[in-house]
N, C-alpha and C positions, 0 to 999 in steps of 0.2 A: 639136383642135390645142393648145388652152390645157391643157388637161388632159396631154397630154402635155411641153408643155415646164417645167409644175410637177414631174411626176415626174422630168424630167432634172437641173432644179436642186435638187431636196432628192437626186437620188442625189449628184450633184456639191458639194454646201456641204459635207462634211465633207473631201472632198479639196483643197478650195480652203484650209481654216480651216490641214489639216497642211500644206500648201505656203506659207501666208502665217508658221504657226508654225517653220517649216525656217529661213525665210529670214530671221527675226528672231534667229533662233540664231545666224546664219551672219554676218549684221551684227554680232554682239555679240564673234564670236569674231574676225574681221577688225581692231575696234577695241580688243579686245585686243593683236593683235598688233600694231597703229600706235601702243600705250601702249610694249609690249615695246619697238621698235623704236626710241622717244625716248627710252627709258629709257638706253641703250649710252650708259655715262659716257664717253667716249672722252677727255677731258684728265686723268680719274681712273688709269684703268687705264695709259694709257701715262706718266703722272707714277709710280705707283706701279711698275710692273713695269720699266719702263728708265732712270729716275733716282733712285727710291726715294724717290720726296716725296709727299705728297698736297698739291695746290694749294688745296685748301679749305682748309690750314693755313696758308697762305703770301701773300703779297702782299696782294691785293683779298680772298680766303679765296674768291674766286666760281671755279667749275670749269666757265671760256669759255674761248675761245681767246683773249684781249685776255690774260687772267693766266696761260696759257700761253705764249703769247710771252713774259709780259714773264718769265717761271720758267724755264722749259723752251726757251729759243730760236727765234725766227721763223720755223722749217721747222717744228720742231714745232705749234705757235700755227696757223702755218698750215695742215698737214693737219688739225688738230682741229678748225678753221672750214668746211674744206670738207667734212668727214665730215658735220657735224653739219648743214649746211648740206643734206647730202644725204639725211640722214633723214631732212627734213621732208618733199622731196622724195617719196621714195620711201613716206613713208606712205600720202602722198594717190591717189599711183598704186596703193595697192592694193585699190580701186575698180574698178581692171579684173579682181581674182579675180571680181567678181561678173559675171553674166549680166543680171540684169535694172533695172538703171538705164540711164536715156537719156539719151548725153552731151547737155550743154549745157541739159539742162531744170532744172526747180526743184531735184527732190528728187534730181539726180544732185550738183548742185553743195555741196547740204544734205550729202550722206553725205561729199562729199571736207571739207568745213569739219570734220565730227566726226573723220574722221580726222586729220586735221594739229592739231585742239586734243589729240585722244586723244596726239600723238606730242610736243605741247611740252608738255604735261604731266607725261609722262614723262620729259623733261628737265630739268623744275623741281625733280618727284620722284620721282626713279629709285629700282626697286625694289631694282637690282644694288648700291647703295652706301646705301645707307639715310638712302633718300629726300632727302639731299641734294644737290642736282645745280644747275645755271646758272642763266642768267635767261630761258633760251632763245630770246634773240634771231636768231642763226643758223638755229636750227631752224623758227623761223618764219618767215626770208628762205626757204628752200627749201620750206616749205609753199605760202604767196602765191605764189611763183614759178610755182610748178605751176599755181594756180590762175588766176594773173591775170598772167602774166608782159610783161605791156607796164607796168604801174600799176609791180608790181614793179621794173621796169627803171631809171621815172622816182624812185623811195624810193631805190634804190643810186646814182642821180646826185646825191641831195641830202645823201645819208650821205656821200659822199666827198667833195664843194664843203664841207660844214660840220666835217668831221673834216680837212680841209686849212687852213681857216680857225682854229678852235681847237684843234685836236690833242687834244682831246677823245671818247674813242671811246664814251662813256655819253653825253655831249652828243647825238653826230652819230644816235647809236641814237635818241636818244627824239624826236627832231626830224624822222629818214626817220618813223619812227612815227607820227607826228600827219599829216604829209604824207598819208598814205595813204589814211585817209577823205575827205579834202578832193579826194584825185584821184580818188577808188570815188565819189564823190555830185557833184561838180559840175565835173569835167574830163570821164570818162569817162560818167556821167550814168548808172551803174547800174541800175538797172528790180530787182536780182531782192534782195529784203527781208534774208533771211538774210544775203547780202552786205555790203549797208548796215551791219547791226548787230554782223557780226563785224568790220568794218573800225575800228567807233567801239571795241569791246571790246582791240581792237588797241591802241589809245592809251589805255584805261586800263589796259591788264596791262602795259604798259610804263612804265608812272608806279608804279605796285605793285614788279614785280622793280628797280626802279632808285632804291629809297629809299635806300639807305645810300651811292649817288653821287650822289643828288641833294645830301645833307647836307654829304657832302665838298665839293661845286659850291659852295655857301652860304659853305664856311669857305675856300674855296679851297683843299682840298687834294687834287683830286683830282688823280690820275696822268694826266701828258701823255703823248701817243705821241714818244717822243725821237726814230728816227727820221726824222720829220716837219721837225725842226727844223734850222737851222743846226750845225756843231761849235759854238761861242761858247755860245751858246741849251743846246745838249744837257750841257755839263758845267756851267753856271749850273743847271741843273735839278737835275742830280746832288749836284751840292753842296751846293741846297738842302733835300733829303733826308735829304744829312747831318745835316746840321743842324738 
């Protein structure tokens, strides 16, 4: 009987090695397309093609939806928040082309995390405008969403409370940010490792994309949300730009 179930696994190890080799292919090509997918400048393209501007030229020079609005108009600003918001989204879900990961286990949650990094990535360095592209904070509101949409939920209450108190929207960003590990490790009390460590990584890739508002923060110049503000407040603002 041993004898025979040796001959069944050496006929069977080489169909195992092409099936584990398939599937390694099939992962790589997946998180291609979750690169592809973050890649779509969406502030680029609709800046260039219906106002004829590029926003990486302009304002903040960053191509988010914050220098979209403030360029391009707050419906605009706005769909480019939610688009972009929804690529991350839809990166992570494309975790369901595959067949064989188990939701909610280790190594299902491992493959959604490479794809939502694979997809802000892509938005930091889009291959469609060359390579330069946002800070991808949106894109990783819709990635986390996917993933952990209650933690997420508690990051966008504390981005809006601090983005209403300062009018700050790189403030309120790096702040939901930091929040985030602090709710993955000692609110929600996370158990699963990769989680843990993309949450910390979270707070340092947003200290990294937010160097040149942090600098403006320091000298006070960075750009306040005007509608936020009083009329009085908003052309005190304006005025002080002018000048």
């Amino acid at each position: 009987m041993r004898f025979v179930s040796l001959i069944i696994i050496n006929n069977f190890t080489p169909f195992v090695k092409i099936c584990s080799l398939v599937s390694v292919i099939y992962n790589i090509a997946i998180l291609l397309l979750a690169y592809l997918l973050g890649s779509i400048p969406t502030s680029v393209w609709i800046g260039k093609y219906f106002f004829n501007l590029d926003i990486r030229e302009h304002g903040s020079k960053n191509a988010g939806s914050t220098n979209a609005m403030r360029l391009l108009g707050w419906k605009t600003g706005l769909l480019v928040l939610l688009f972009d918001i929804f690529k991350g989204w839809l990166a992570v879900n494309l975790i369901r082309l595959t067949d064989y990961y188990i939701p909610e286990t280790g190594d299902y949650i491992n493959f959604q995390l490479l794809l939502g990094i694979a997809a802000i990535i892509g938005h930091i360095f889009p291959v469609y405008v060359g390579f330069r592209g946002g800070k991808g904070v949106a894109t990783m509101l819709g990635f986390v969403l996917a993933i952990d949409p209650a933690t997420t939920a508690i990051c966008i209450g504390v981005f809006v409370v601090v983005l209403i108190i300062t009018k700050y929207v790189s403030l309120s960003s790096m702040i939901a940010g930091f929040s985030f590990p602090i709710l993955v490790i000692f609110v929600f009390k996370t158990t699963t490792p990769s989680l843990i460590i993309f949450s910390l990584i979270v707070s340092v890739l947003l200290l990294f994309t937010h160097q040149r508002n942090i600098e403006r923060l320091l000298r006070n110049e960075e750009n306040k949300v005007l509608f936020l503000m009083r009329k009085k407040r908003r052309e005190a603002e304006r005025l002080k730009k002018i000048a």
